[in-house]
MIFIZA-126126 format. One line per field, with one value per residue (C-alpha): x, y, z; residue number from 1. Coordinates in steps of 0.05 Angstrom, whole numbers, padded with zeros to 5 digits. Layout:
N
X <- X,...
Y <- Y,...
Z <- Z,...
num <- NUM,...
This chain:
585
X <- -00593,-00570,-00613,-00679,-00652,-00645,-00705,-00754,-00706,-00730,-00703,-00677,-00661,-00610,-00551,-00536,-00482,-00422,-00382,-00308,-00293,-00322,-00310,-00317,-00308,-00290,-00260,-00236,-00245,-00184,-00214,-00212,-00141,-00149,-00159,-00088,-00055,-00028,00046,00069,00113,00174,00153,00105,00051,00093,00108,00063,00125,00133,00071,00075,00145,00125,00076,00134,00077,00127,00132,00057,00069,00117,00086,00033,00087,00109,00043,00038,00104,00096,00079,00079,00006,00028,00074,00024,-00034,00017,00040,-00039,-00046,00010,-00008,-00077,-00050,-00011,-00070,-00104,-00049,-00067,-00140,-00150,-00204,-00251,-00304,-00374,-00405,-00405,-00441,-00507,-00554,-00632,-00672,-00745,-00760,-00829,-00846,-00860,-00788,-00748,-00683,-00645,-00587,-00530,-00462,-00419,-00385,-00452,-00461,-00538,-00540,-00610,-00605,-00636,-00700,-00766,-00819,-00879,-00932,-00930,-00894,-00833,-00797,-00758,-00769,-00699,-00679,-00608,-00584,-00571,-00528,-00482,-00406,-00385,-00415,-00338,-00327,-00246,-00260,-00321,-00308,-00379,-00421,-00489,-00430,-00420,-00480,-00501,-00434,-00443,-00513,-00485,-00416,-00373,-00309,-00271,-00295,-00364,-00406,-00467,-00520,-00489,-00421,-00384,-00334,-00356,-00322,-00358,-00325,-00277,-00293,-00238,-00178,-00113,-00071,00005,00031,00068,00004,00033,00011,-00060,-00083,-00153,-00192,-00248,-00306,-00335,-00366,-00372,-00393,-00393,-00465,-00446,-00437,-00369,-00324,-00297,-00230,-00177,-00138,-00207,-00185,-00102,-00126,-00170,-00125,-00069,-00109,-00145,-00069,-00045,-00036,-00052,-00126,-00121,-00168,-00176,-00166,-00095,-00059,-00099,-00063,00006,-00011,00024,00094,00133,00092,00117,00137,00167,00229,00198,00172,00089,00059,00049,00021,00033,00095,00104,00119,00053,00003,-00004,-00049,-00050,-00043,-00120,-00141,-00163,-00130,-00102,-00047,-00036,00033,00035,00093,00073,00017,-00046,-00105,-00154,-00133,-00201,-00240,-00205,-00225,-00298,-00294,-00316,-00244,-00226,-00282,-00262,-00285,-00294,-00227,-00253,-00313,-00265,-00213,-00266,-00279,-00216,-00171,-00109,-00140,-00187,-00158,-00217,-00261,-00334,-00362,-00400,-00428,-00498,-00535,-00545,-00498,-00440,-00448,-00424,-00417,-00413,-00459,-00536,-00560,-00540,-00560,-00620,-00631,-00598,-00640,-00593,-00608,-00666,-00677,-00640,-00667,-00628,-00650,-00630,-00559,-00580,-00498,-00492,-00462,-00525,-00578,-00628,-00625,-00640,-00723,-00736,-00718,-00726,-00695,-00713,-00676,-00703,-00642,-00654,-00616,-00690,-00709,-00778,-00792,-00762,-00798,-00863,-00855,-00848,-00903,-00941,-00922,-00877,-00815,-00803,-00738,-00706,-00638,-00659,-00708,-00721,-00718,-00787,-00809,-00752,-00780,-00846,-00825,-00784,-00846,-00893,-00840,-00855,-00828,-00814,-00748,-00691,-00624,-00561,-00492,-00441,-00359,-00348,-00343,-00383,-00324,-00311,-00246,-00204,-00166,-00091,-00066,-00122,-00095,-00150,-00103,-00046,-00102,-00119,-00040,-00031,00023,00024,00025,-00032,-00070,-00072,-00087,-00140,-00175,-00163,-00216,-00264,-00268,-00286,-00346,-00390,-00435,-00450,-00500,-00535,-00532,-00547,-00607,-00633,-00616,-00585,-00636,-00613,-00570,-00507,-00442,-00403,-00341,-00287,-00234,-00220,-00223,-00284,-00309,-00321,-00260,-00224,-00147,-00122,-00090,-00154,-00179,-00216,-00170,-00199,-00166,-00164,-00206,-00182,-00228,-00288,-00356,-00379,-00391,-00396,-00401,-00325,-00310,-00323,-00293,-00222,-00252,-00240,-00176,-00144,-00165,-00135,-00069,-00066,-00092,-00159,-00200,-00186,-00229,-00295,-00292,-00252,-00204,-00215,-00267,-00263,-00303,-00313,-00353,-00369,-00378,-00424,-00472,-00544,-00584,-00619,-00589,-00516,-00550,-00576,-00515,-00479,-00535,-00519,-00443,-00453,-00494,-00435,-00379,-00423,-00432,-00371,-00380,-00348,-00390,-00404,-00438,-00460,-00444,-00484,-00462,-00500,-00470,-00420,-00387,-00388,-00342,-00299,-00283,-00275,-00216,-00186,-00175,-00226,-00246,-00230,-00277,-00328,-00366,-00340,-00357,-00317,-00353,-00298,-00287,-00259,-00246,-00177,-00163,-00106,-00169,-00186,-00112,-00079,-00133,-00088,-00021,-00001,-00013,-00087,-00145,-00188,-00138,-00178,-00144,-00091,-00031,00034,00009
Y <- -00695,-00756,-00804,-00752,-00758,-00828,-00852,-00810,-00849,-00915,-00965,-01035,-01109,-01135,-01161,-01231,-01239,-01225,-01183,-01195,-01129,-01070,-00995,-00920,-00850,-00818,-00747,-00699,-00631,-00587,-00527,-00490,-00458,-00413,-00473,-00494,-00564,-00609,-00617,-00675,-00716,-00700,-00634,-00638,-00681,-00681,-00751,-00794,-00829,-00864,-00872,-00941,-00931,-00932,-00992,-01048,-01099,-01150,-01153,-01175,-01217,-01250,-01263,-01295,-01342,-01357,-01380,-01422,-01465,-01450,-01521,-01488,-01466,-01414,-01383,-01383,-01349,-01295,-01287,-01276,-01221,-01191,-01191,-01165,-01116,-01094,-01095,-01047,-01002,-00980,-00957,-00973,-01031,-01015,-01061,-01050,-01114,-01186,-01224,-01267,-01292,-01269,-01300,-01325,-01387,-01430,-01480,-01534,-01537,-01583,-01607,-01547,-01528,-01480,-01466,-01406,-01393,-01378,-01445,-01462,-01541,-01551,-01617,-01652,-01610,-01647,-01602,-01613,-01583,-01629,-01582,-01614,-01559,-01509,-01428,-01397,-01326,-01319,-01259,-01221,-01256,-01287,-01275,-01344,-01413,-01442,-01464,-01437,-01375,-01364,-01312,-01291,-01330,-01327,-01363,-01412,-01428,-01444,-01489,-01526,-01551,-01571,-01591,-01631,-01634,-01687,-01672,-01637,-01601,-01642,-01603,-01594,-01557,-01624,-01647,-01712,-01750,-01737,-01750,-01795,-01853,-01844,-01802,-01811,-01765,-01770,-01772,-01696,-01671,-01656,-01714,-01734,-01789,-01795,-01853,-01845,-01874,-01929,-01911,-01836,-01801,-01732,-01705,-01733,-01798,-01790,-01834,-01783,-01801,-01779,-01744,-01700,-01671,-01658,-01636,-01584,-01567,-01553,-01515,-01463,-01456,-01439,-01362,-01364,-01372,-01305,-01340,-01309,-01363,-01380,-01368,-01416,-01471,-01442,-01491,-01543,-01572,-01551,-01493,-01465,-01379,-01331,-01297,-01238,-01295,-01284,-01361,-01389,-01450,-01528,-01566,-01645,-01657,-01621,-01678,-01751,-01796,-01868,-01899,-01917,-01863,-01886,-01843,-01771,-01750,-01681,-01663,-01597,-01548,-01562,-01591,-01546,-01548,-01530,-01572,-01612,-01554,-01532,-01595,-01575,-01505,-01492,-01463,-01544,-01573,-01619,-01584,-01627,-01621,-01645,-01592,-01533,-01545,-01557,-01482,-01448,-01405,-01369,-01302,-01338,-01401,-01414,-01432,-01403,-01473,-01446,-01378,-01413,-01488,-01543,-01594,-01556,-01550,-01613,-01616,-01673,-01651,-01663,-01606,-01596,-01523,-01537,-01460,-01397,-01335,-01281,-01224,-01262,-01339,-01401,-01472,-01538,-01598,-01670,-01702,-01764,-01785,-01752,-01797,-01795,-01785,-01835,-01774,-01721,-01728,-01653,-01661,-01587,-01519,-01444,-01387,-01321,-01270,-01202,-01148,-01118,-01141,-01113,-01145,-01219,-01212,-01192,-01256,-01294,-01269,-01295,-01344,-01352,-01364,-01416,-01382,-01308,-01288,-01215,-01182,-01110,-01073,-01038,-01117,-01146,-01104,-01133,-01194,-01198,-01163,-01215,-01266,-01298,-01377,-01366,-01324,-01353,-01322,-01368,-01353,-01332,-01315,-01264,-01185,-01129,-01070,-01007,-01010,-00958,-00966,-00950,-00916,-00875,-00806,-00763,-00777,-00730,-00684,-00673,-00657,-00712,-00747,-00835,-00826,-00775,-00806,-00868,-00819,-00793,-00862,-00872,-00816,-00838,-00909,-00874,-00832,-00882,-00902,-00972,-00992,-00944,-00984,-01044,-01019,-00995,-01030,-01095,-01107,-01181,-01171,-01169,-01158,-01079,-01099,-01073,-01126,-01148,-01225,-01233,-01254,-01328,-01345,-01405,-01386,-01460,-01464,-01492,-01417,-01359,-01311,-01245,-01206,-01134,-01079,-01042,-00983,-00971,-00982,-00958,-00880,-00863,-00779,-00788,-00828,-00775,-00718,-00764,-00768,-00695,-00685,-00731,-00685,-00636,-00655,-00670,-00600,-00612,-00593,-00525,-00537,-00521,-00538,-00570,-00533,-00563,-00589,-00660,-00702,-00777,-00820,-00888,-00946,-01002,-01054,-01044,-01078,-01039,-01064,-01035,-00970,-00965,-00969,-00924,-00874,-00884,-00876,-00823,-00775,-00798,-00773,-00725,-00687,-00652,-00637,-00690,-00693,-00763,-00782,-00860,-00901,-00956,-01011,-01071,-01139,-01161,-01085,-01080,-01149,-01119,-01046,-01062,-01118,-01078,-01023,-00973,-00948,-00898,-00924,-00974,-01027,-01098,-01160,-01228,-01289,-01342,-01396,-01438,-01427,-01398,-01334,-01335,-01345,-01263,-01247,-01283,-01242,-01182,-01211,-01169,-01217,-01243,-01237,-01218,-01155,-01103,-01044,-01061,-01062,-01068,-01053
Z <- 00793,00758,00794,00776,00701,00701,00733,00682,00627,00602,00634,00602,00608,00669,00629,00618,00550,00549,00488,00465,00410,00395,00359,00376,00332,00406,00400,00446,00440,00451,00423,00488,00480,00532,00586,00623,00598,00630,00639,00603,00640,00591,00586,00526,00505,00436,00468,00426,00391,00458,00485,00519,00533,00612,00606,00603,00577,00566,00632,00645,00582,00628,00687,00641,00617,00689,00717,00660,00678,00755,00786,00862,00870,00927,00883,00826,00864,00885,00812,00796,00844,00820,00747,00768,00805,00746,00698,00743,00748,00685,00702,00637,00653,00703,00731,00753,00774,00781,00730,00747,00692,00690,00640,00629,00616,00615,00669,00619,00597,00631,00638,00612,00653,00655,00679,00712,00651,00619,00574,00567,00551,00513,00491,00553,00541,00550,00536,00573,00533,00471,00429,00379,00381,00433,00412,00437,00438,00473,00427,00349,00302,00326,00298,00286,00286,00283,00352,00344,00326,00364,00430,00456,00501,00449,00401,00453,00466,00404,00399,00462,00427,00367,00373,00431,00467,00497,00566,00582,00638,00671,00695,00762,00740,00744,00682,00663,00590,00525,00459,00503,00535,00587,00598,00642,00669,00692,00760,00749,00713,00653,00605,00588,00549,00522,00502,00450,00447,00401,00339,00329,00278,00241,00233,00158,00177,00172,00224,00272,00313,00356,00288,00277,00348,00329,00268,00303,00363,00313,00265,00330,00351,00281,00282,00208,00223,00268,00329,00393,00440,00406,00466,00515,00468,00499,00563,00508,00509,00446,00427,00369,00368,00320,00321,00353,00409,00389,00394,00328,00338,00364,00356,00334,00406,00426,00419,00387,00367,00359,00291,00296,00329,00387,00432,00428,00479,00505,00527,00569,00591,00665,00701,00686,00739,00689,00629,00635,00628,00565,00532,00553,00519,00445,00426,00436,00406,00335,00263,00198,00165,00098,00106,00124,00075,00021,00030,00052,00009,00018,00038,00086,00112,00167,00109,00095,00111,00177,00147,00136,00141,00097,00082,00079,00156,00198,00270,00326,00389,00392,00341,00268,00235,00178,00165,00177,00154,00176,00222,00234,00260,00257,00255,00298,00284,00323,00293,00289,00290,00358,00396,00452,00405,00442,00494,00450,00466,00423,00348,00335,00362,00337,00357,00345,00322,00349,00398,00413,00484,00484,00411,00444,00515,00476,00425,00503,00531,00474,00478,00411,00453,00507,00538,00532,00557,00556,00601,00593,00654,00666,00656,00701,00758,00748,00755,00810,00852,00828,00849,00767,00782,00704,00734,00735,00762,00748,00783,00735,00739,00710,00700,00663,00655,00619,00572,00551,00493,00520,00451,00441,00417,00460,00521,00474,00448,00522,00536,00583,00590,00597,00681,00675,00631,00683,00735,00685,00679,00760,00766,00713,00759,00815,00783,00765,00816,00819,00862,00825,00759,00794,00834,00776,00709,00737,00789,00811,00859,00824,00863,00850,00829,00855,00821,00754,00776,00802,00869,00880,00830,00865,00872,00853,00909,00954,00967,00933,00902,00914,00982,00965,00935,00894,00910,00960,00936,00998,00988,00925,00956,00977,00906,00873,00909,00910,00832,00830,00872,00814,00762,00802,00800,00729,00712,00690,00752,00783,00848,00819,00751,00692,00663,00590,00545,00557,00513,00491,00443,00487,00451,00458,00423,00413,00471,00506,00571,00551,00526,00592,00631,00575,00592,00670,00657,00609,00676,00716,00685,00658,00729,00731,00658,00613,00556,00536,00471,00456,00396,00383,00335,00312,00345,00294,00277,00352,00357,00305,00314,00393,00369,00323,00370,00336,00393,00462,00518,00502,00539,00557,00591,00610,00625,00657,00611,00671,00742,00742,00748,00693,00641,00670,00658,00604,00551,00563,00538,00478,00427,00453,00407,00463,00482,00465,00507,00463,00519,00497,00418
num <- 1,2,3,4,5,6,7,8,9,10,11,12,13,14,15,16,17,18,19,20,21,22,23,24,25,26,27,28,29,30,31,32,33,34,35,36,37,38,39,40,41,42,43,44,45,46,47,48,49,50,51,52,53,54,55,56,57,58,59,60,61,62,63,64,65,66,67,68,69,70,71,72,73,74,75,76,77,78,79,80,81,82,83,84,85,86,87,88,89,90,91,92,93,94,95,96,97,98,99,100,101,102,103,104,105,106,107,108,109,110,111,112,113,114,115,116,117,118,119,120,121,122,123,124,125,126,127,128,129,130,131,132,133,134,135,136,137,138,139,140,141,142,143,144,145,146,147,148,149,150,151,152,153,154,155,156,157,158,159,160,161,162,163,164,165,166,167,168,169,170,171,172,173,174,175,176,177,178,179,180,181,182,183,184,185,186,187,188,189,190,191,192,193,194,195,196,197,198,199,200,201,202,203,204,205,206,207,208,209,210,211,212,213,214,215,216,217,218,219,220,221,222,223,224,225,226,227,228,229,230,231,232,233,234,235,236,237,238,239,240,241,242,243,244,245,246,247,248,249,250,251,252,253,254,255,256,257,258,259,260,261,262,263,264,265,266,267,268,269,270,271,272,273,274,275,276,277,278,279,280,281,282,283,284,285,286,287,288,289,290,291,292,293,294,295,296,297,298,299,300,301,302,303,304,305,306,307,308,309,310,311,312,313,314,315,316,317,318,319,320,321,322,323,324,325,326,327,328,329,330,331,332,333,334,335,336,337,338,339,340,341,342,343,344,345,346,347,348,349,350,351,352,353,354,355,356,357,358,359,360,361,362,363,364,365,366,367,368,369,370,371,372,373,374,375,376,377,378,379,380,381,382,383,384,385,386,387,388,389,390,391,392,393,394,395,396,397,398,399,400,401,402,403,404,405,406,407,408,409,410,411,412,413,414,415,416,417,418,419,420,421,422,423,424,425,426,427,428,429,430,431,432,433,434,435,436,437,438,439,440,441,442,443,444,445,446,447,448,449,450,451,452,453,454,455,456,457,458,459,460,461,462,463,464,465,466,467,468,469,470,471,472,473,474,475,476,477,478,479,480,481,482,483,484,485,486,487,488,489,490,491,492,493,494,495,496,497,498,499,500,501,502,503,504,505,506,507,508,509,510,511,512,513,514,515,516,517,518,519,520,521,522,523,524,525,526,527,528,529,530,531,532,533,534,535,536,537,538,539,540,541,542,543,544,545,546,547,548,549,550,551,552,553,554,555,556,557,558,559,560,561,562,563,564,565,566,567,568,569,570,571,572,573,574,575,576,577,578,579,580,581,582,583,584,585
């Protein structure tokens, strides 16, 4: 009956971005007094005050710390699977695919290229049909144009276009120098020394050197500026923590720089395989510290300096922002400081600022826009039977999940104890049928997932790191039966039925892709009779609430910002910005 519902439903776009945060109103109903609870484990579900007691999250905070400082690779890997396998212990994250990238683009632009971590380069664009300009439409608006604080992969986008790291990605996957000229690296990996190049410059004009890049890295690792990506800056030797041991920031040992800033060194805890790649990622990349400053304040120490264009806005990649009409479009135009400007050949990029897919693939097939990330899904079937060359499908890393916020009180309102509430989630995971969503929403072959780590993650120790499932995929009839038997023995299934009102608000943003899927997961669960109701929240809200914990089940998605799997793990360390489960809160 669900697949009779869904397929009279309209359909939507296969998913290509990526969301860090979100919110959700979810209640459960508990109305139903009649209905048998659950025995809480202590003998009442009066156990709220120590909900989390059983979780032990400093424990996963420590295994986090460990394959930080572990130099033997074996032991590392091993340490991995075990921190995954702790992570999905908790059934509080469950996956349901593999990422891959779909998006439209016209045969007369060339020379665009992207990565597995979802990074679209524009700035070698030569457009073929005379035009000056590139008409982009990746997402809405996005949350932050400051590369620190940024955590979505629109964000990054947009940052990889118009600002610059030490090291970046050619356009096949390969690290090559950028801002530096040169880097060295010291025989027990744990130093690295980079050498700037001649003569760059701020978008201003301003001189730009090695102390523009301690200034930044100390100012992304500052906990005072709340980013998300703190923690990644915990890779660094004399990190800095509080009494209660949370990171803080970098230490005077943590990195120098030559009295002429020439070069900037980078002393690490231990040697770190993917230290490269960091200085390739936008959480890395240099800000203007005269800029920032100019508009910080006590209450707001990131400065407003990259809430809209104009001068106030200076970067260091290929593209400054001219214009910024919010919740609408946003005008690049060539830095003509950028250290490769000869290479820039197209002075001009556009990008259209909208969540509807049909309004963006209409404003392509008119011709108005020269690439969309978003295809809606009646279209995407279209396409992929005409076999449109204008189709493009780029591998990604990364996972599209379901979170559960671990605090959330319906778990208490539903008497369940912390075990049963695992057990709970445990059945929820097997419920949703995957292949179905990606049959029939997804529609590009995406993988079910059936890890948090995705497949195709290297292990850094020469291998890949997946080896185990963590469920079958392969019938979804027995799934849900198992599904039920859970229930079961928590009380809430009596063999034919549930024994309670069960009911959830599920979170999600407003693209008509993740609507789709909430609509799929919402017939799922709904079969046994969970009711299900979907909250949509415009982009930014959606970032927010889902961060802050406002939320009890909402939609999530991780795009690997290197290839290691401790970038799918460390997020879930208690004091990450990007823990939105909330473990060990």
């Amino acid at each position: 009956m669900k697949k009779v519902i869904a397929l009279l439903m309209a359909m939507a776009m296969a998913l290509s971005l990526v969301a860090c945060g979100g919110s959700s109103t979810a209640k459960t109903d508990t109305a139903d007094a009649s209905a048998p609870a659950a025995d809480a484990a202590d003998g009442s579900a009066a156990a709220a005050s120590d909900w989390g007691s059983q979780l032990n999250w400093g424990e996963y905070d420590q295994m986090i710390a460990d394959i930080r400082t572990t130099a033997d690779t074996a032991a590392r890997a091993e340490l991995m699977h075990k921190a995954e396998d702790k992570l999905m212990e908790t059934w509080a994250v469950l996956p349901i695919y593999y990422y891959n990238d779909p998006y439209m683009m016209k045969d007369y632009m060339q020379g665009m290229y992207a990565n597995v971590f979802g990074m679209k380069y524009f700035y070698q664009v030569e457009l073929g049909n005379g035009a000056d300009a590139m008409n982009i439409c990746l997402a809405s608006e996005p949350a932050h144009l400051d590369p620190a604080l940024n955590s979505s992969v629109d964000g990054g986008c947009l940052a990889v276009n118009s600002f610059e790291g030490l090291m970046t990605y050619d356009a096949e996957g390969k690290l090559q120098p950028a801002q530096a000229e040169s880097y060295e690296v010291s025989e027990d990996g744990t130093t690295y020394t980079f050498t700037m190049r001649d003569g760059l410059k701020w978008s201003n004009g301003d001189e730009l050197t090695a102390k523009d890049f301690e200034y930044s890295w100390r100012r992304a690792a500052d906990v005072s500026n709340a980013a998300d990506y703190a923690y990644l800056y915990e890779v660094f030797a004399d990190c800095q923590y509080d009494a209660d041991g949370n990171f803080t920031g970098l230490g005077e040992g943590s990195v120098e720089v030559s009295e002429d800033g020439k070069t900037i060194t980078a002393h690490l805890n231990s040697a770190c395989p993917y230290f490269l790649d960091l200085c390739a990622f936008p959480a890395f990349f240099p800000v203007h510290q005269g800029t920032v400053e100019a508009t910080a304040t006590a209450d707001l120490p990131t400065g407003t300096w990259a809430n809209d264009a104009g001068d106030a806005f200076v970067c260091n990649g290929a593209y400054v922002l001219s214009a910024w009409n919010h919740d609408s479009d946003m005008t690049y135009v060539k830095n003509e400081n950028y250290r490769d400007a000869d290479s820039v050949k197209v002075p001009t990029m556009n990008f259209m600022l909208t969540s509807d897919d049909t309004a963006s693939y209409t404003a392509y097939q008119a011709g108005d826009l020269d690439l969309v990330d978003s295809i809606p899904n009646d279209e995407l079937g279209k396409v992929i039977a005409e076999k449109n060359p204008e189709l493009h499908i780029a591998d990604n890393l990364g996972t599209y999940y379901v979170g559960f916020n671990y605090n959330s009180k319906m778990y208490q309102e539903l008497g369940l104890d912390e075990e049963q509430a695992k057990v709970f989630r445990h059945a929820l995971c097997l419920l949703v049928d995957r292949q179905y969503i990606i049959d029939n929403i997804g529609q590009t072959g995406q993988e079910a997932a059936t890890t948090f780590v995705p497949s195709g993650c290297a292990d850094g120790n020469g291998g890949e790191f997946k080896n185990k499932d963590y469920y079958s995929v392969e019938d979804y009839d027995a799934n849900v039966e198992e599904a039920k038997s859970l229930l079961e023995s928590i009380g809430l299934w009596d063999g034919n039925q549930l024994t309670k009102t069960v009911a959830f608000t599920y979170l999600t943003n407003d693209s008509e892709g993740n609507v789709k899927i909430a609509e799929a997961l919402q017939q799922d669960w709904g079969q046994i009779g969970i009711e299900v109701s979907i909250e949509q929240e415009e982009w930014n809200v959606f970032l927010d609430d889902r961060k802050n914990g406002n939320f009890d089940v909402a939609r999530e998605g991780w795009l690997m910002d290197y290839n290691d799997p401790i970038n799918m793990l460390e997020m879930w360390t208690t004091n990450s910005g990007n823990n939105d489960c909330q473990f060990g809160r």
